[in-house]
Each structure stands twice: as C-alpha cells, then as structure tokens.
N, CA, C and O atoms as a GROMACS GRO file, in nm:
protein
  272
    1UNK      N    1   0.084  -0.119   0.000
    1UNK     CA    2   0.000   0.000   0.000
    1UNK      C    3   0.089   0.124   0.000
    1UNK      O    4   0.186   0.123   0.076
    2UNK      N    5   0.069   0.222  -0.069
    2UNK     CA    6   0.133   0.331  -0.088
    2UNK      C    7   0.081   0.434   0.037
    2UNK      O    8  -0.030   0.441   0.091
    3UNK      N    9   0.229   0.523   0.064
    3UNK     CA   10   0.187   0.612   0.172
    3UNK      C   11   0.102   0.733   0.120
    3UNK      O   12   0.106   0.788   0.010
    4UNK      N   13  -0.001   0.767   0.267
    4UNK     CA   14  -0.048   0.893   0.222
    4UNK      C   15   0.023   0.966   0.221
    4UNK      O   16   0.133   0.949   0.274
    5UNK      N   17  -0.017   1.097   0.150
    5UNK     CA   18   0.061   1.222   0.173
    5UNK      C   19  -0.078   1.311   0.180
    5UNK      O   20  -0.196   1.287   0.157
    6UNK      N   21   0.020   1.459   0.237
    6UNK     CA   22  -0.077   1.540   0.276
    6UNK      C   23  -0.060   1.698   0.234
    6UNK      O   24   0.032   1.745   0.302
    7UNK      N   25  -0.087   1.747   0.190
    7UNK     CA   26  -0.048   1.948   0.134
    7UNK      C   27  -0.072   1.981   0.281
    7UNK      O   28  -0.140   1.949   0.378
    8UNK      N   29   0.047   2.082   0.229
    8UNK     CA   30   0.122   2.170   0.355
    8UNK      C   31   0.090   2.304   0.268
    8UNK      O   32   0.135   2.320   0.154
    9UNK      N   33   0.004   2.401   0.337
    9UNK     CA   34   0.000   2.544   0.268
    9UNK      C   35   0.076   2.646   0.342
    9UNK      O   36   0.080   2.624   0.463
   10UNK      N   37   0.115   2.711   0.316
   10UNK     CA   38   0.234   2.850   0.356
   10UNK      C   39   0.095   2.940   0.243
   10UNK      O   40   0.102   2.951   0.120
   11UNK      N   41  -0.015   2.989   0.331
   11UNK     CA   42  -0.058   3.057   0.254
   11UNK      C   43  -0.029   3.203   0.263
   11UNK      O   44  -0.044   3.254   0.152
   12UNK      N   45   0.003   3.280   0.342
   12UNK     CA   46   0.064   3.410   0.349
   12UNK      C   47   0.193   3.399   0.209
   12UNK      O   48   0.246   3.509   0.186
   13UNK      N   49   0.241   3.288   0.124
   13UNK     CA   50   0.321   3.274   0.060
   13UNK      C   51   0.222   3.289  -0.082
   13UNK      O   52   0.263   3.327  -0.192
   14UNK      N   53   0.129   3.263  -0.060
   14UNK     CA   54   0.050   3.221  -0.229
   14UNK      C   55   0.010   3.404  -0.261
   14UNK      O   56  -0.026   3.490  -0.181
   15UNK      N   57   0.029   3.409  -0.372
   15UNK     CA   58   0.023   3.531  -0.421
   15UNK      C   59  -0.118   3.512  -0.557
   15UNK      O   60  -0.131   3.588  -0.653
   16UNK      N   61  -0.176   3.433  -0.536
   16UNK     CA   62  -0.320   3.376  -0.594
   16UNK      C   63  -0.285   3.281  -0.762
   16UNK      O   64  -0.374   3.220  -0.820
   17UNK      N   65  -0.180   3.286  -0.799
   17UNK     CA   66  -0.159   3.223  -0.990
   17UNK      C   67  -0.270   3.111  -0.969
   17UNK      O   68  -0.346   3.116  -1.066
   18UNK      N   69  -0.297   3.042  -0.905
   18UNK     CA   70  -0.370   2.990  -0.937
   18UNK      C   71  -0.317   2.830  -1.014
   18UNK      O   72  -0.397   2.739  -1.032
   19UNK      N   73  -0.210   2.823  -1.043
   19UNK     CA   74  -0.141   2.761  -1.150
   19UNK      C   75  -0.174   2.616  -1.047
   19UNK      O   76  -0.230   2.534  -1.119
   20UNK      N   77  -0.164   2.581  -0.956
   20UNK     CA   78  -0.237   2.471  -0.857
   20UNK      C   79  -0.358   2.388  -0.869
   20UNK      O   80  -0.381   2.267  -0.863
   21UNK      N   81  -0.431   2.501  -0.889
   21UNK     CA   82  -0.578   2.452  -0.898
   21UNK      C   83  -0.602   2.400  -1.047
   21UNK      O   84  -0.642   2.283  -1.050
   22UNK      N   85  -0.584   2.471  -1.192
   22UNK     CA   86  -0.539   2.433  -1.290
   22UNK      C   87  -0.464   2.290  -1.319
   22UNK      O   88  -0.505   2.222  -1.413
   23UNK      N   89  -0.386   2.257  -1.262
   23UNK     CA   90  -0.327   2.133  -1.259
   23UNK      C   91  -0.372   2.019  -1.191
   23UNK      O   92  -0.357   1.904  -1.232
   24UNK      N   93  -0.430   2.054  -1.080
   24UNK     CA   94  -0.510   1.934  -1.023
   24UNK      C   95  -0.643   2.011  -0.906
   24UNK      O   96  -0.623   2.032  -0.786
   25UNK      N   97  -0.782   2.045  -0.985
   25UNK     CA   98  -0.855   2.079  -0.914
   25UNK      C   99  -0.924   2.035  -0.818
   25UNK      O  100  -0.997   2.099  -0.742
   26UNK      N  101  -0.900   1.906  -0.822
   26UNK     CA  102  -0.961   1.827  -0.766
   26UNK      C  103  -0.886   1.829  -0.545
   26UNK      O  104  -0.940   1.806  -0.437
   27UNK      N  105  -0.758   1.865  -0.583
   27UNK     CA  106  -0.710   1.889  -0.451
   27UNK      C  107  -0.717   2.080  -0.408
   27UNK      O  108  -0.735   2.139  -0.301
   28UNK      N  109  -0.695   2.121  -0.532
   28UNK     CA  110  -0.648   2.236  -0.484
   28UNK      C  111  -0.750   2.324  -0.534
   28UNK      O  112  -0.773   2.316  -0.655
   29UNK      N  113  -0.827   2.419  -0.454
   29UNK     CA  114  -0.916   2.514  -0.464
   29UNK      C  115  -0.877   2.650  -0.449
   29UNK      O  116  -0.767   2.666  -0.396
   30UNK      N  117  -0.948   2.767  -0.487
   30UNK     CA  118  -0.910   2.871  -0.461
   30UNK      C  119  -1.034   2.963  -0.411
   30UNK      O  120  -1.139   2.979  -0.473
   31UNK      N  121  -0.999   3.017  -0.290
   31UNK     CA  122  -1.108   3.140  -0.254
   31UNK      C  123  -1.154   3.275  -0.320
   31UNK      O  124  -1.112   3.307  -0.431
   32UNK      N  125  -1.254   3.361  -0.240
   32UNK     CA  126  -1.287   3.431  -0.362
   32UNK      C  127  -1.190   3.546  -0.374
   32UNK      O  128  -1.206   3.630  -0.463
   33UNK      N  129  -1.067   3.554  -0.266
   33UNK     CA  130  -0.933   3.607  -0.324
   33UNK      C  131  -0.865   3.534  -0.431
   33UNK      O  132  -0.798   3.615  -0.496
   34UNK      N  133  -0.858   3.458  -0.460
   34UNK     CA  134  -0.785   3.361  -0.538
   34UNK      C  135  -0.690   3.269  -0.454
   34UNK      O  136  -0.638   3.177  -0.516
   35UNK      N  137  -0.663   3.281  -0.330
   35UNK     CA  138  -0.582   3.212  -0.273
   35UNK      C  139  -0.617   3.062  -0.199
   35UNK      O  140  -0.720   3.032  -0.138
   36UNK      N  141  -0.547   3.012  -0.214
   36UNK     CA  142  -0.547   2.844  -0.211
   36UNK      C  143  -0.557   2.805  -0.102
   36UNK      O  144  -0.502   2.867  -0.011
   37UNK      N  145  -0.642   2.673  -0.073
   37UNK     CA  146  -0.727   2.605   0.024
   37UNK      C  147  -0.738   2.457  -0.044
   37UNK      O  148  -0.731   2.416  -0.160
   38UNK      N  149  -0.757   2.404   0.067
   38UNK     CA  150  -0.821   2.244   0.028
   38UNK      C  151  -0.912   2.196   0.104
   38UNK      O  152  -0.909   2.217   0.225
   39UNK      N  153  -0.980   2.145   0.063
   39UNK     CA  154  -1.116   2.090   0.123
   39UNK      C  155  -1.061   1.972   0.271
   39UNK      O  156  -1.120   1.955   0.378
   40UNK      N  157  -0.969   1.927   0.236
   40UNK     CA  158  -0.920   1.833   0.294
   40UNK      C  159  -0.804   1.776   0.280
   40UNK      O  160  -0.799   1.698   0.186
   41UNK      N  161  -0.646   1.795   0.381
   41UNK     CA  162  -0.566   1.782   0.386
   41UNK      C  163  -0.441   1.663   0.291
   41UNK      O  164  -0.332   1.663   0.235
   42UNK      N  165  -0.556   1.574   0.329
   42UNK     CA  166  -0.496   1.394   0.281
   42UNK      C  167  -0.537   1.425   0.123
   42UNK      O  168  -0.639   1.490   0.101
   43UNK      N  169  -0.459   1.381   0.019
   43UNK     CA  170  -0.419   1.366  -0.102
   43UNK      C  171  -0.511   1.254  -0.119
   43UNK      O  172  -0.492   1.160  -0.043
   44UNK      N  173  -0.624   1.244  -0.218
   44UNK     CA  174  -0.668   1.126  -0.252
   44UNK      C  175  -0.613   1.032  -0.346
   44UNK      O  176  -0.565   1.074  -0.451
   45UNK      N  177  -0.615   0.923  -0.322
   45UNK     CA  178  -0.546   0.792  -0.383
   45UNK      C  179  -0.592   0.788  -0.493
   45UNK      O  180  -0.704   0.746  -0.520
   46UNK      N  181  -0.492   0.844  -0.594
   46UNK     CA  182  -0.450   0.808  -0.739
   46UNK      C  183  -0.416   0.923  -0.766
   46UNK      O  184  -0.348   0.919  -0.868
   47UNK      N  185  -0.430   1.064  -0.714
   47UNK     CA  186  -0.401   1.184  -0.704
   47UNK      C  187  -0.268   1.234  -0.690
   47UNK      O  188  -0.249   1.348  -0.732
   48UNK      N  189  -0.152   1.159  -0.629
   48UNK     CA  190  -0.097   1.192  -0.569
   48UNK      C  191   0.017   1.254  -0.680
   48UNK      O  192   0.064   1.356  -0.631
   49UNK      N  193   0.078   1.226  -0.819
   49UNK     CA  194   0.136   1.247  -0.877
   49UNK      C  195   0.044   1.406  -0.919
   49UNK      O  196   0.112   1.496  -0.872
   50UNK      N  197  -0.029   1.440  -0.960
   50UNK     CA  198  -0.146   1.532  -0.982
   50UNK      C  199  -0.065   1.658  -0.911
   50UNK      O  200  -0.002   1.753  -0.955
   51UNK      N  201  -0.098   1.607  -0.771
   51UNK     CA  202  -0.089   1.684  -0.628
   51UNK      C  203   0.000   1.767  -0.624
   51UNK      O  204  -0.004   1.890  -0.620
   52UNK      N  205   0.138   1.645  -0.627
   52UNK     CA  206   0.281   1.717  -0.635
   52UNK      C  207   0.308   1.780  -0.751
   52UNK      O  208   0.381   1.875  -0.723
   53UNK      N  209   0.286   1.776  -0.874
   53UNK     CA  210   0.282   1.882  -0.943
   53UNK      C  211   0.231   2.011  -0.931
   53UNK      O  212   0.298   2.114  -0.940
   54UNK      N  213   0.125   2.006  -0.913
   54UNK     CA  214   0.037   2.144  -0.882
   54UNK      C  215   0.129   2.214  -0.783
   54UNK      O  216   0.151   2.335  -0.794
   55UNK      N  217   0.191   2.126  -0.669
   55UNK     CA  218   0.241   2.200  -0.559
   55UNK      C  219   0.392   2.255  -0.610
   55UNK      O  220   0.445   2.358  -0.568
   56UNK      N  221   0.455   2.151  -0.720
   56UNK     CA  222   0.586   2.223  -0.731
   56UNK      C  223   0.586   2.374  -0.857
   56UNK      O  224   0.662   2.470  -0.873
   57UNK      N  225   0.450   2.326  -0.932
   57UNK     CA  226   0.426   2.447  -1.036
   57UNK      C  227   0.430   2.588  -0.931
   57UNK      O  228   0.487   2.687  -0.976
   58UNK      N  229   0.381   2.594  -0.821
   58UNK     CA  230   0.363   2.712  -0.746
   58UNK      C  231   0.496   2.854  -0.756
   58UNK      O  232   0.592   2.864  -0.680
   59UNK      N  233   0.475   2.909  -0.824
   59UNK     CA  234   0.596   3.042  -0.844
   59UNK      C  235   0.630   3.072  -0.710
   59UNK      O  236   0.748   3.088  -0.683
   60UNK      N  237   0.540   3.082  -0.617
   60UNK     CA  238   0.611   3.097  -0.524
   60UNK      C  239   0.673   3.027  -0.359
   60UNK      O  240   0.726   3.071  -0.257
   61UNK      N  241   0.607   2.843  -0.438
   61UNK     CA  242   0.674   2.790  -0.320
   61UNK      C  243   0.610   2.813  -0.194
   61UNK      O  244   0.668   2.842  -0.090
   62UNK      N  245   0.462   2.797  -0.212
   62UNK     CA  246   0.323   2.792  -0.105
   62UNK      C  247   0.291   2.677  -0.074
   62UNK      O  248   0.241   2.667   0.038
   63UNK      N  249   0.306   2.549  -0.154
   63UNK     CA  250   0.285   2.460  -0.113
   63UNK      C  251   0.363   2.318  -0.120
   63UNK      O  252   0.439   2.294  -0.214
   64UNK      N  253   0.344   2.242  -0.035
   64UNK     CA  254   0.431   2.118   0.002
   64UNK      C  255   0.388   1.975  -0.011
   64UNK      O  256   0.272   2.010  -0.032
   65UNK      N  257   0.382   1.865  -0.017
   65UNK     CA  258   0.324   1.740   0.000
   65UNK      C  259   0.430   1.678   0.050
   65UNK      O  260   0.539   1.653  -0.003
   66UNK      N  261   0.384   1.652   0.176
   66UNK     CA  262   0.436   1.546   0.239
   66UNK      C  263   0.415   1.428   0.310
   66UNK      O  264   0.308   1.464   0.360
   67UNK      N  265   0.430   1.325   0.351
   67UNK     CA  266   0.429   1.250   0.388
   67UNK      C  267   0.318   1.242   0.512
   67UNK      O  268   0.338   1.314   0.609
   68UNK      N  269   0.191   1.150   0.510
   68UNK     CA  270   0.088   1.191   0.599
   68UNK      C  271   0.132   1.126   0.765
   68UNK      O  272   0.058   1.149   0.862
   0.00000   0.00000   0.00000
C-alpha cells in the first residue's frame, strides 16, 4: 500500500496564480481572493502524482506534499 501524503500550505506565501488549482482541481481550490485552500488535507489515492505537481508548479513555493 502506498503512503499517504498530505499538502502543507504556507498561505501568506501564495500570491493567488492559481497555477495549482489548474493542474489538479480536484485537490487544490481557490477562494474568492484567489488564494489556495483544500477541502481536505490527505491527497486522494490516485491523485498523488497530480498533487505534487500542482504543488511544485507554485511560483512561489506555497505549497508542500508530504508524507501523511
């Protein structure tokens, strides 16, 4: 069984691109600032490649996946 992982937000870091949610909406949402939220911490299973992209696309290095 593969480990969970979980997004780590540094949101005082997100400057809204959005470029997250675009890549995998399904984890990553945005408020009606534009700034990023998730419904729920844990990465859903099959997601997880998705996830970490979205999180490393981030320009400014807001978000993390790590290990749950």
């Amino acid at each position: 069984m593969s480990k969970r992982l979980k997004v780590v937000i540094d949101k005082p870091a997100c400057c809204g691109y959005g470029v997250c949610a675009e890549i995998c909406p399904e984890v990553y949402k945005l408020d009606e600032n534009g700034i990023v939220y998730v419904d729920d911490e844990i990465v859903p299973e099959g997601l997880e490649d998705r996830a970490r992209e979205g999180a490393d696309a981030c320009p400014q290095a807001a978000l993390a996946i790590v290990e749950a």
